[in-house]
C-alpha positions as YAML, in Angstrom:
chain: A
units: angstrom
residues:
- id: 1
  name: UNK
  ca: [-11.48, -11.68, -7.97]
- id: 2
  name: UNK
  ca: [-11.60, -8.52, -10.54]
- id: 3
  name: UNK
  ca: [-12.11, -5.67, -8.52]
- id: 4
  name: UNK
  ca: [-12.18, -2.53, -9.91]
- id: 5
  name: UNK
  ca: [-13.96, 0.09, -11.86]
- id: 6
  name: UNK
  ca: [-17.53, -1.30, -12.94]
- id: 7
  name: UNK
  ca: [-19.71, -4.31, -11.79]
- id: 8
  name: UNK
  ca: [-16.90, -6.69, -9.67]
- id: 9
  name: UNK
  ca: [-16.59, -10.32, -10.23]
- id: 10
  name: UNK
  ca: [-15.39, -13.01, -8.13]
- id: 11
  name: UNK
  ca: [-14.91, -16.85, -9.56]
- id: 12
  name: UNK
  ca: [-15.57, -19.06, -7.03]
- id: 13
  name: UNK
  ca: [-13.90, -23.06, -8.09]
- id: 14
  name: UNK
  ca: [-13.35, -25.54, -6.02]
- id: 15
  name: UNK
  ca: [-13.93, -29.48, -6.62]
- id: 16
  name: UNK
  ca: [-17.70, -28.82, -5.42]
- id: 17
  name: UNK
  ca: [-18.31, -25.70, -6.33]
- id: 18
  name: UNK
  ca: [-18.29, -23.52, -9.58]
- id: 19
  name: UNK
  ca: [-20.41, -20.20, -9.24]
- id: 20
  name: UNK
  ca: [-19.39, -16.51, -10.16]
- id: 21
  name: UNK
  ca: [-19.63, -13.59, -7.34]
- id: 22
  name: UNK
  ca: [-21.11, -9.94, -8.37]
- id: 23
  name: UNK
  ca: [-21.37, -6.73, -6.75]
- id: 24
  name: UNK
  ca: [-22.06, -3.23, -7.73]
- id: 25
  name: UNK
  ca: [-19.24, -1.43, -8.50]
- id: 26
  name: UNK
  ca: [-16.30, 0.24, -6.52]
- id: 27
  name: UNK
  ca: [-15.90, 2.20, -4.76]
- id: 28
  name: UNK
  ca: [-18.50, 1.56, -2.24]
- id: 29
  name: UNK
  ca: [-20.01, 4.00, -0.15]
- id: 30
  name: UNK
  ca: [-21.78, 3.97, 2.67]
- id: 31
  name: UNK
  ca: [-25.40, 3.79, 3.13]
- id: 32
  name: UNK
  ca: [-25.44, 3.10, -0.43]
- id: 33
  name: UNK
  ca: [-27.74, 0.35, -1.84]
- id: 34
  name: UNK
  ca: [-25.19, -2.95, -2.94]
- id: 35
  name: UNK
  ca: [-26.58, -5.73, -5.21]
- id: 36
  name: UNK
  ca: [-25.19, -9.22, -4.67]
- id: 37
  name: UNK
  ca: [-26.27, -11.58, -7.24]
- id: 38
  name: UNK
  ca: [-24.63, -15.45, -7.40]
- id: 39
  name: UNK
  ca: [-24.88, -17.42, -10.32]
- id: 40
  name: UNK
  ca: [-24.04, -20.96, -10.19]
- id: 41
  name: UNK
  ca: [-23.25, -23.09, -12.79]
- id: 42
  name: UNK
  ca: [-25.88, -25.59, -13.70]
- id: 43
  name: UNK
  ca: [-23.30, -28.43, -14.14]
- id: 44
  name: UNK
  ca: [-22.06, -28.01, -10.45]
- id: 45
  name: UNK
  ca: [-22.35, -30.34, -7.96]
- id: 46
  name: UNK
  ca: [-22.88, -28.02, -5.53]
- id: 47
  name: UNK
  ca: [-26.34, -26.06, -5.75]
- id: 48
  name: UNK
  ca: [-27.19, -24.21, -2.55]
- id: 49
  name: UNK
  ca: [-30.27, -24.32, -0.70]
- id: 50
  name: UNK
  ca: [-29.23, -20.69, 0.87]
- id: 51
  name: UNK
  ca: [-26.88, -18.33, 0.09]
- id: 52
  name: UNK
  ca: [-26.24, -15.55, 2.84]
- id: 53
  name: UNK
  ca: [-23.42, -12.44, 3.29]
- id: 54
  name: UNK
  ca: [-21.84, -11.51, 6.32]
- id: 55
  name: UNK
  ca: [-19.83, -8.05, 6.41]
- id: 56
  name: UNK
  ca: [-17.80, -7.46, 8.99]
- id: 57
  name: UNK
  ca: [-14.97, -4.84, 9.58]
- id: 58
  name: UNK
  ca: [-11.85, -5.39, 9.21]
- id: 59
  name: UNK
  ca: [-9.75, -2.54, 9.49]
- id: 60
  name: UNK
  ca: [-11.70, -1.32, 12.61]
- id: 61
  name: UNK
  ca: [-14.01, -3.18, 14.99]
- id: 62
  name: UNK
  ca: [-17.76, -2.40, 13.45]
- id: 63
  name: UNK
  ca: [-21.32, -4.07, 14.20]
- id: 64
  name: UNK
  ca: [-21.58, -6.69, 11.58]
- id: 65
  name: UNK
  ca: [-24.17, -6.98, 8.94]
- id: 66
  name: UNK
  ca: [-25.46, -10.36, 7.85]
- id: 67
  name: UNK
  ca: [-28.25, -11.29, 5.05]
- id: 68
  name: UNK
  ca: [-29.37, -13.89, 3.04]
- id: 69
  name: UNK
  ca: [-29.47, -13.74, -0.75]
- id: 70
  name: UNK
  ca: [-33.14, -14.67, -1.95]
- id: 71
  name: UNK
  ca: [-33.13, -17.62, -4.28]
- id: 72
  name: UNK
  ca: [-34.76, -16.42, -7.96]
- id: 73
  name: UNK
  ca: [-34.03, -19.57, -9.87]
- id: 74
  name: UNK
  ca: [-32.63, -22.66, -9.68]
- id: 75
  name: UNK
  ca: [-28.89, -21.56, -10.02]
- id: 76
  name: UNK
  ca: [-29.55, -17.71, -9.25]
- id: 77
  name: UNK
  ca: [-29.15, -15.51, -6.01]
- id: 78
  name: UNK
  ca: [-29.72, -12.17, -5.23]
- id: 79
  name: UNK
  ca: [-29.60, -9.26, -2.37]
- id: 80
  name: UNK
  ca: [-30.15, -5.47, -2.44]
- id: 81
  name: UNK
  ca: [-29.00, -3.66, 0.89]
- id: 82
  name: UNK
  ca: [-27.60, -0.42, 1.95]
- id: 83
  name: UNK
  ca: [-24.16, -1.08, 2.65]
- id: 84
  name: UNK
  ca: [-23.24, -0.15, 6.21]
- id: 85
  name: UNK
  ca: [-22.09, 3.00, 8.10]
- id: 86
  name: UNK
  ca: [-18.70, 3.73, 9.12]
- id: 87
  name: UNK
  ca: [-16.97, 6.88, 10.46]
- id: 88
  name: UNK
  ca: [-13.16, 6.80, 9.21]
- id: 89
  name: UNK
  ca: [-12.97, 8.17, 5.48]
- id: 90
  name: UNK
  ca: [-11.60, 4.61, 4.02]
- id: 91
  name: UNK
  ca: [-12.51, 1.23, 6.42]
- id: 92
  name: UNK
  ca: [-11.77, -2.59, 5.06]
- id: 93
  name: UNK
  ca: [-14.85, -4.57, 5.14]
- id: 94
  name: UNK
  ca: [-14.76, -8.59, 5.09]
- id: 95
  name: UNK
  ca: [-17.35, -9.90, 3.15]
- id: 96
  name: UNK
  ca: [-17.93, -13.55, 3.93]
- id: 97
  name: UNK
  ca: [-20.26, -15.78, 1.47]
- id: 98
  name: UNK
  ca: [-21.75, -18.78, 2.98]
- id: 99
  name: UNK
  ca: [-23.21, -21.33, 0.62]
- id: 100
  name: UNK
  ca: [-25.79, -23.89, 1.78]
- id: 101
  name: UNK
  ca: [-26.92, -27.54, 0.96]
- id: 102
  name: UNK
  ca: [-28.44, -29.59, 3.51]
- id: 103
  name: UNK
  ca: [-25.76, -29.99, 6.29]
- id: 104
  name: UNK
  ca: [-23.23, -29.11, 4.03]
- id: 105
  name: UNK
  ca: [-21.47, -25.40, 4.18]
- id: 106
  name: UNK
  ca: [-19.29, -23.86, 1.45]
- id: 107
  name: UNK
  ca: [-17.90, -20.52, 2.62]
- id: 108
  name: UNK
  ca: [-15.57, -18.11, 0.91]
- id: 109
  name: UNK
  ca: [-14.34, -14.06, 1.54]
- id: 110
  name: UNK
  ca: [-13.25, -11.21, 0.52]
- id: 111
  name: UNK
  ca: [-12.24, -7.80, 1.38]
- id: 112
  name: UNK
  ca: [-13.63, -4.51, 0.52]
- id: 113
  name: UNK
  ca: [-12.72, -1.18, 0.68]
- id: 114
  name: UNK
  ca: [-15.52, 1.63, 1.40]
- id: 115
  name: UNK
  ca: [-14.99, 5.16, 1.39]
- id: 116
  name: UNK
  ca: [-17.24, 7.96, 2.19]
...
């Protein structure tokens, strides 16, 4: 992943799966709207029927957050949520991607930093 100033990027490749990861830029702050957008690559073999997001802290126990990602074309995903509260002044968020197709499940994470 390239996190860091600006839009954030994460390449997702595995033997199935070839698809690139976006969300707004860092740092992230609470209540703030997020958009998630994942664009797989045509060629894959590996084009989900769903594509959903599942924060959950890390750093301290939080209620989780989880959402799907609405499907805009064939190889496109996208989400627009507030990001969720937290109290402490920086808090380590998991974000888990789960890719769908049929009965078959692709899931990958990362971790986020949010500061208020």
């Amino acid at each position: 992943c390239q996190w860091g100033q600006g839009k954030q990027e994460c390449l997702l490749k595995s033997d199935i799966v070839d698809a690139v990861f976006y969300i707004d830029s860092l740092p992230i702050n609470p209540l703030s709207p997020i958009s998630y957008e994942l664009k797989v690559n045509e060629a894959s073999t590996f084009i989900p029927d769903a594509v959903s997001v599942h924060l959950v802290g890390k750093s301290m126990h939080m209620e989780s957050d989880y959402f799907s990602l609405k499907k805009i074309d064939q190889s496109f995903y996208s989400a627009l949520r507030n990001f969720p509260a937290c109290q402490e002044k920086s808090m380590i968020w998991r974000l888990i991607l789960m890719m769908k197709k049929g009965n078959h499940y692709v899931r990958s994470y990362f971790d986020l930093e949010v500061q208020r």
